[in-house]
N, C-alpha and C positions, 0 to 999 in steps of 0.2 A: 549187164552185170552191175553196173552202177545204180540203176534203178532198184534192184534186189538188194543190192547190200543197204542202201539209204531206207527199206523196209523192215529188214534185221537188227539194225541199229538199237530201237526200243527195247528188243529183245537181250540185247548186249550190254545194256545201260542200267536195262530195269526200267518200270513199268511208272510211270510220274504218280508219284505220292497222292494220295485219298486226300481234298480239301476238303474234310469231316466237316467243318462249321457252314461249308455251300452245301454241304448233301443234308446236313438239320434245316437249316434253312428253308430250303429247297420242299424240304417233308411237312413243314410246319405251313410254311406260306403256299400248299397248294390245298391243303387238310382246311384251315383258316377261313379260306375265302367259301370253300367247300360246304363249310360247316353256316357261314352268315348266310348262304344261299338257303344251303337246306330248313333253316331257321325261318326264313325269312327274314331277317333283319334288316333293317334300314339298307341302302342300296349307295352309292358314290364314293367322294372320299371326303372327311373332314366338312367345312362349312356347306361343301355342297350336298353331304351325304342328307335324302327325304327316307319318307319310309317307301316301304315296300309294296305294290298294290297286289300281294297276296298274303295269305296266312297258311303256315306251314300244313304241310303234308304228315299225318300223324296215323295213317293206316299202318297195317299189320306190314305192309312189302313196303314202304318205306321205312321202316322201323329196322326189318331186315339189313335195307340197304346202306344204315346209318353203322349197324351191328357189325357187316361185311369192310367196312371201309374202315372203321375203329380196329378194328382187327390186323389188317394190314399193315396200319400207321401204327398197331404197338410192335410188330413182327420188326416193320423195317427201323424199328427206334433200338429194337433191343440188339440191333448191328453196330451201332454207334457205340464205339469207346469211349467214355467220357472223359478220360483224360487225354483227350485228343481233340478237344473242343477248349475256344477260348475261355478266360473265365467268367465272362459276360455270359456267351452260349450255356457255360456250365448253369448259371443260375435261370438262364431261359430253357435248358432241361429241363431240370426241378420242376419250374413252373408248369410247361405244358405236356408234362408227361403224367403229373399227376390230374391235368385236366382231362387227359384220356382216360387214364384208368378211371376215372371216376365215369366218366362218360360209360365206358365199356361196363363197369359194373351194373351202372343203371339199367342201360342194355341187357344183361342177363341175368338178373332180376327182375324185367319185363314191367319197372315202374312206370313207364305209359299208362299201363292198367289202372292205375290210381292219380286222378291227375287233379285230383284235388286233396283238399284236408283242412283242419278248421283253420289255417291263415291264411293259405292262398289257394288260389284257382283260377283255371283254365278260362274261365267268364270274367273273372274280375281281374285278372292282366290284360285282356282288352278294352277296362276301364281306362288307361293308360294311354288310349289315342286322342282322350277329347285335353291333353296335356299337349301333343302334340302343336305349335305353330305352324300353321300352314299359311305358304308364302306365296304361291304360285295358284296357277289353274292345273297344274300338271300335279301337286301334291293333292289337290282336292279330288283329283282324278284315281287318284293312288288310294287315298282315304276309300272313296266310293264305291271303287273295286275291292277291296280288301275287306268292307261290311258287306257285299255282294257274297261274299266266301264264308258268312258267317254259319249260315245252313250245310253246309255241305263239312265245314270243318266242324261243328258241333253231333253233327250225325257222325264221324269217326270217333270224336273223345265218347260218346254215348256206347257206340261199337265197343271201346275199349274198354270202358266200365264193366259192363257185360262179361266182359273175359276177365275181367277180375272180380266180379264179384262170383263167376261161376267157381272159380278156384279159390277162394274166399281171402283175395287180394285187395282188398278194403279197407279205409281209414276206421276203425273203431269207429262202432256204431255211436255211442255216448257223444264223439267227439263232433256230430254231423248234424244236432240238434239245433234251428235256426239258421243256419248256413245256409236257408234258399233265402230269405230276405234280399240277397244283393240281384238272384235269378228274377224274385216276380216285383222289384222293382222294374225289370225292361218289359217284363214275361206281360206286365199287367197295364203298360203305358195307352194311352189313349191318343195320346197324338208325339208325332217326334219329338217338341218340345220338352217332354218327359221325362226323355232319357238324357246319360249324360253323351250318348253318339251325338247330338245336335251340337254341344258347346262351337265346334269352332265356325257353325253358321250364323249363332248369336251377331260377333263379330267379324267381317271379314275385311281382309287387305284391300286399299284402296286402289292397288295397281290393276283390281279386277273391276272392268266395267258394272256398270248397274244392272245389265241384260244379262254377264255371265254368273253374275253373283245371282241373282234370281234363276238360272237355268241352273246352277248346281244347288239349290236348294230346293227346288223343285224336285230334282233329280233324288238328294237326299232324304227327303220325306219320304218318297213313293218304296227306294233300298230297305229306310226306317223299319217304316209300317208293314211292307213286304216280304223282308229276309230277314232281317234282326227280328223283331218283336217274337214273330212266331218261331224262332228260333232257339230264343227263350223258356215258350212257355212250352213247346215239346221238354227243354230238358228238364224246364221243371215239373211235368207233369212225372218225366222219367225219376228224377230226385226223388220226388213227395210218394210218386204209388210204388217203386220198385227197389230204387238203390237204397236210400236210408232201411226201411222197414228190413231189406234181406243182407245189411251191412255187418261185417263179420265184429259180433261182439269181442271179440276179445282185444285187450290193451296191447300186450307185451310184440315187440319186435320178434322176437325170440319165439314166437308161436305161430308162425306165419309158414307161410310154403317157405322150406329151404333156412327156416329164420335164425338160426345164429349165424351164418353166414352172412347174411344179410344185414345183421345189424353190424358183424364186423366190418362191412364196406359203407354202412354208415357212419362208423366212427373215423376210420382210415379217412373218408373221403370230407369230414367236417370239422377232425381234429390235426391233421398231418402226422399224427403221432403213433407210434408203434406200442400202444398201451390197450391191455384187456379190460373188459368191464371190471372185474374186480378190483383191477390196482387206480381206475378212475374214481371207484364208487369210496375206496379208502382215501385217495387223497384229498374227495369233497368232505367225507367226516373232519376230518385232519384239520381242512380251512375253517369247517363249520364252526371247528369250536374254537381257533385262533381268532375267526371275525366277530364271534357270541362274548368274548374276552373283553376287546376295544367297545363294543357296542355298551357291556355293561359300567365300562368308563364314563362314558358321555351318558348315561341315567345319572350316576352318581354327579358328575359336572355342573348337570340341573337342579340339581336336590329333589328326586323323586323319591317320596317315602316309601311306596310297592314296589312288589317284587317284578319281572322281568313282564309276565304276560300283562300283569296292571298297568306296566309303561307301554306296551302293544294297544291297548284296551283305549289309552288317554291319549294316541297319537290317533287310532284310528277315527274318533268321537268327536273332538274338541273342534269347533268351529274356525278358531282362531288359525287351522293348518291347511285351510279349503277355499279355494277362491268361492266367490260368488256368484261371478258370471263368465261365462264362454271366453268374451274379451276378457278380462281380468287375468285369465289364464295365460292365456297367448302373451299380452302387452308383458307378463312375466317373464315369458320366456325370452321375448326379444329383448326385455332388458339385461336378463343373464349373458344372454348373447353377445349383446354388445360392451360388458363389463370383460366378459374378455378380452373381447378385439386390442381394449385400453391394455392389457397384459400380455397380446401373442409375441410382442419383439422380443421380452426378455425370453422367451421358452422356443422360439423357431427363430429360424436363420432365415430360411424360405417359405411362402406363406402362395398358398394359391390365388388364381386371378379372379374365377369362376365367384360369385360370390351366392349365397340364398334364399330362399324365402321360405317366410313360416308362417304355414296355414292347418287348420283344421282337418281332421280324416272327414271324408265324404260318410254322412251320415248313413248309407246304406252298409257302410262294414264296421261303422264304429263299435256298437254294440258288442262284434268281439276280436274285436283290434287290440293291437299291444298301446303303453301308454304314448307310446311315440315311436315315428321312425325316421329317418333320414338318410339322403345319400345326394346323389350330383345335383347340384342344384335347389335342395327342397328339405324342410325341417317339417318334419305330420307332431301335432299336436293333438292329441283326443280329447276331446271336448265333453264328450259323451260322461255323461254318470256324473258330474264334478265332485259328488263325497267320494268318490274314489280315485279323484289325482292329489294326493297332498302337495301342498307346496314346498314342504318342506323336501321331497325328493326332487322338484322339478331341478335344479341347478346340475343333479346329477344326471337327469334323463338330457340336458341340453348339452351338457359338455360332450355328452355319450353320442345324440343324434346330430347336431350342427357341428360347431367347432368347438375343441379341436378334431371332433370324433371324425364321423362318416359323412358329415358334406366337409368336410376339410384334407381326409386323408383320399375320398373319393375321386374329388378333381386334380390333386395332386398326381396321382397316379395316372390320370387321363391326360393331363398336360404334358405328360414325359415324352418329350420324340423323340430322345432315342434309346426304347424299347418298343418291343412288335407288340404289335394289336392286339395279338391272346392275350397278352401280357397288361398290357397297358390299360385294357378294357376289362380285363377279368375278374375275379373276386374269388377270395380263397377266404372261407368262414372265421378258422381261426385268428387269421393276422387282422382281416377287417372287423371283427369282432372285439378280437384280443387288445386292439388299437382303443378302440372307443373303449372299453373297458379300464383299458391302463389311464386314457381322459380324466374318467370319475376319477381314481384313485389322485391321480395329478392335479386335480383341484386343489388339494388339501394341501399342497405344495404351493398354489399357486393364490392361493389366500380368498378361492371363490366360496366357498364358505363359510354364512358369517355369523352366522348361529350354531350351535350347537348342534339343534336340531338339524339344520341343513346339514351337518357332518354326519349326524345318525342317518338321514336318507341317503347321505353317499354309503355310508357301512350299511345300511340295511339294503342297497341295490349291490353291494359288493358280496353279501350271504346269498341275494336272490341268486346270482349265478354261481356260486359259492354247491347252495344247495341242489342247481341244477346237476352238478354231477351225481347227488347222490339221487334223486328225486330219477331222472333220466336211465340211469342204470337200474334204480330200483325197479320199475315199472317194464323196461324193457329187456333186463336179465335177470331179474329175482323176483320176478312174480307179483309187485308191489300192486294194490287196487288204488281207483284212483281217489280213493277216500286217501287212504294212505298217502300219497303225495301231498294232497293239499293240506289234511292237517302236518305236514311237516314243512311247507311254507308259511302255514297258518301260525306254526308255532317258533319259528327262525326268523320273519322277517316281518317288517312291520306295512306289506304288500296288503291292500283292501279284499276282501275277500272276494269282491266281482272279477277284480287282477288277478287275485290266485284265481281264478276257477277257468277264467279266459287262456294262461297261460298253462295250466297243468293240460288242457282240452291241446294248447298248441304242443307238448312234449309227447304226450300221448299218440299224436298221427303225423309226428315230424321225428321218428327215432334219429339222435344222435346228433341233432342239428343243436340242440342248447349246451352239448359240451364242451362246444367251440371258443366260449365267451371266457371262461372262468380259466380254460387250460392254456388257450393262447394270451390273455393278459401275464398268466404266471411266468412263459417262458421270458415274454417282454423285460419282466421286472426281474428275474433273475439275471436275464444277460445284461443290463441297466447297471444290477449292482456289482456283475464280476466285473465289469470296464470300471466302475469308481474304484474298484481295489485294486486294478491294477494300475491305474493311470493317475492316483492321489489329486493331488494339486489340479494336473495337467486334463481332468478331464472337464467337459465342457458342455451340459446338458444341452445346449442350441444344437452344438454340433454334433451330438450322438441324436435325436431327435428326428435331425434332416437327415441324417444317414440310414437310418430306420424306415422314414416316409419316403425316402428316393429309391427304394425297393420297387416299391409298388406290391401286391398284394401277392404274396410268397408262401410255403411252406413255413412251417418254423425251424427245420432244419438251415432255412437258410438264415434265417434270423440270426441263429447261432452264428453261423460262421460269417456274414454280412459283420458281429461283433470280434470276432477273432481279428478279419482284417483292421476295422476301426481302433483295436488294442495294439497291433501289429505296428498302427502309422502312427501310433502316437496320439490319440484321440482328433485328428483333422479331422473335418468333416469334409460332405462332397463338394463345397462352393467357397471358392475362395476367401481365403482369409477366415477362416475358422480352423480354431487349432484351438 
């Protein structure tokens, strides 16, 4: 009886309380590791984590099984109450709930089928391994085997082309012109040395014998010349005789199987914002002409006698605004660079450990490369065309790609331990966009600007994104041709016309992805300005700054309310002694 009744008990008592934030947890951290397998991502933890000696599985029943388990993980998320979760948890919702949905939308719009587009591609993200440090025999071993997989994985992305181009799920054809350049650079190599797969045999670790270090380059050549190369030149035989030529002409998102749909889970998934094409495509007119306002400021500042397109006309021409050589360029930019560094105490409290480097785009994508780009570790400078990088923009593209932008806001969010790894590792377009975007505008704050003209290439990269809403929407909800885009960059910003043509080519087969820049810098600087209205005196741009970056890359819902609290405390920031 005494045993029976000590079984009852629960029953009498009630049932021990749901620890909500272990069953999120619990979802996330088995989904996580799930997802870096499925991926194939690097494999360990932290210093020790090499990469992976495979490359993902991207058939039709893996694709399935990626569709079936997303599924799940939104089913069991939408049990969780969120006011039932800490408010830490609350903002690791946000974060990784919209990582699903966006996952799962992918998923059923069957975007595998296009897995390329004029900025990136399935080939030139495996450019990415000759960056790679390899330290060991065991990572060389990993490298070896994962270019072994180069044919077999290339034969599924080809499969999957196939199925989208049968259903005419293809990047606009216009935009695919010259994009095998980076293929029959391997497609056509003659010996490994070639390619960039060879870089990390150039140099290797001296913890590796003389015997091993020649038995894996041995081994590497034969992979090279055997899996890779022709792995290549199958796809670009596939590229040049099939895909391009029966690539679905048309531009607009919105004309696609299923396509307003589709582009509304492009917007959701690269703006965080609950806003239709049309009230985006109004708010870019709105900027267009508030930033065309300031711009015609700084003509009149110079004493320019013409009218707006003859100051377009004399920025784009004049010798005086172009470096001369490759290095000239570069040495420019690391000296902007480090003319910050002289300025970050006053503007951050916390500053990252990780630090970068800035080197030139590998010249097989420079051609139609953005002017720069940047993230953990690494500042890309394009080198390519020089009458088409003025200098006078560079200070704006450096604050935007190095610091304080995306190698700044990047490692910072990767140094955070304590938030989880979706989290920490992740990237959300709007805030990490909207971040480097808020940079530019912050220069002008911060006195990197010393010309005039340097201020017009910040306001003329601030229309550039400015005009991508309208430009973006136009194209992929209102029918715009791509004439039409570029004369309306051609005529808003003072962007080279090789740059417009490069980048109208990248909004064209990236729907939705350029909306991210102009709509997340806006919230930034709206919540920026409600905290100085409410906090007078007491607020403290360091400390609103590092409370912003100690997010790590969020919604902008959460941005907002991240500002409510910091209004709440009284303008403190996250690290002591900031108030």
């Amino acid at each position: 009886m005494r045993r029976a009744a000590l079984l009852l008990l629960p029953l009498l008592i009630g049932a021990a309380p749901i620890d909500w934030d272990a069953r999120f947890q619990s979802i996330y951290g088995t989904e996580y590791q799930w997802r870096l397998a499925s991926f194939a991502e690097p494999e360990g933890q932290g210093q020790d984590r090499i990469m992976s000696p495979h490359l993902p599985d991207v058939s039709p029943a893996a694709q399935a099984g990626r569709t079936a388990t997303w599924t799940k993980v939104e089913a069991a998320l939408a049990a969780i109450p969120l006011d039932k979760l800490s408010t830490d948890n609350q903002v690791n919702f946000a974060v990784y709930k919209g990582q699903i949905d966006a996952l799962l939308a992918a998923q059923h719009f069957q975007e595998w089928q296009r897995p390329a587009n004029s900025d990136s591609s399935f080939w030139g993200d495996l450019a990415g391994f000759d960056d790679k440090p390899l330290r060991s025999e065991q990572e060389y071993r990993n490298y070896l085997a994962k270019l072994a997989e180069v044919p077999r994985y290339f034969d599924q992305q080809i499969a999957n082309m196939k199925a989208g181009e049968a259903r005419g799920f293809t990047p606009p054809q216009v935009t695919l012109t010259g994009r095998d350049q980076s293929i029959a650079q391997v497609a056509q190599a003659k010996a490994p040395e070639d390619t960039g797969f060879w870089a990390p045999f150039r140099t290797m670790p001296s913890n590796l014998s003389a015997s091993r270090q020649a038995a894996l380059r041995s081994e590497a050549q034969r992979v090279i010349m055997a899996s890779v190369v022709p792995a290549y030149a199958k796809l670009l035989s596939y590229w040049r005789d099939d895909y391009v030529p029966h690539a679905n002409p048309v531009l607009g998102a919105e004309q696609l199987p299923d396509g307003v749909a589709y582009y509304r889970s492009k917007i959701a998934e690269f703006t965080t914002l609950d806003l239709t094409p049309d009230q985006i495509h109004a708010i870019g007119l709105h900027e267009v002409a508030a930033i065309h306002a300031e711009m015609l400021g700084v003509m009149k500042q110079v004493g320019f006698k013409g009218d707006f397109p003859a100051f377009l006309v004399f920025l784009r021409s004049d010798p005086r605004f172009y470096a001369k050589t490759p290095d000239e360029l570069l040495k420019d930019a690391a000296w902007i660079a480090k003319r910050f560094d002289g300025k970050s105490e006053t503007w951050f409290g916390h500053l990252p450990r990780k630090r970068f480097a800035i080197v030139p785009v590998p010249p097989a994508i420079a051609p139609f490369y953005t002017a720069g780009r940047g993230g953990d570790g690494i500042y890309l400078v394009n080198t390519y065309d020089l009458p088409s990088r003025p200098l006078y923009q560079l200070t704006a593209l450096t604050l935007h790609e190095s610091a304080p932008g995306h190698a700044f806001q990047i490692p910072l969010a990767a140094e955070h331990k304590d938030q989880p790894e979706f989290r920490s590792a992740g990237y959300i377009s709007a805030y990490g966009e909207g971040w480097a975007l808020y940079c530019e505008r912050l220069g002008d704050e911060m006195g990197m600007y010393e010309t005039p003209y340097d201020r017009f290439g910040m306001l003329s990269y601030q229309m550039w994104r400015a005009a991508r809403l309208v430009v973006d929407t136009g194209i992929h909800h209102s029918g715009w041709t791509r004439a039409q885009a570029v004369a309306f960059l051609h005529d808003n910003t003072a962007l080279s016309d090789h740059e417009i043509a490069t980048e109208v080519d990248r909004y064209i087969s990236w729907p939705g992805q350029a909306l991210s820049y102009y709509l997340g810098e806006k919230t930034i600087r709206d919540d920026r300005a409600r905290a100085e209205k409410a906090l007078g005196s007491r607020f403290n741009i360091r400390a609103f700054h590092d409370a912003l970056l100690e997010l790590g890359s969020v919604p902008m819902r959460e941005v907002d309310r991240m500002t409510d609290r910091f209004i709440a405390g009284g303008g403190r920031g996250p690290y002591p002694g900031e108030e």
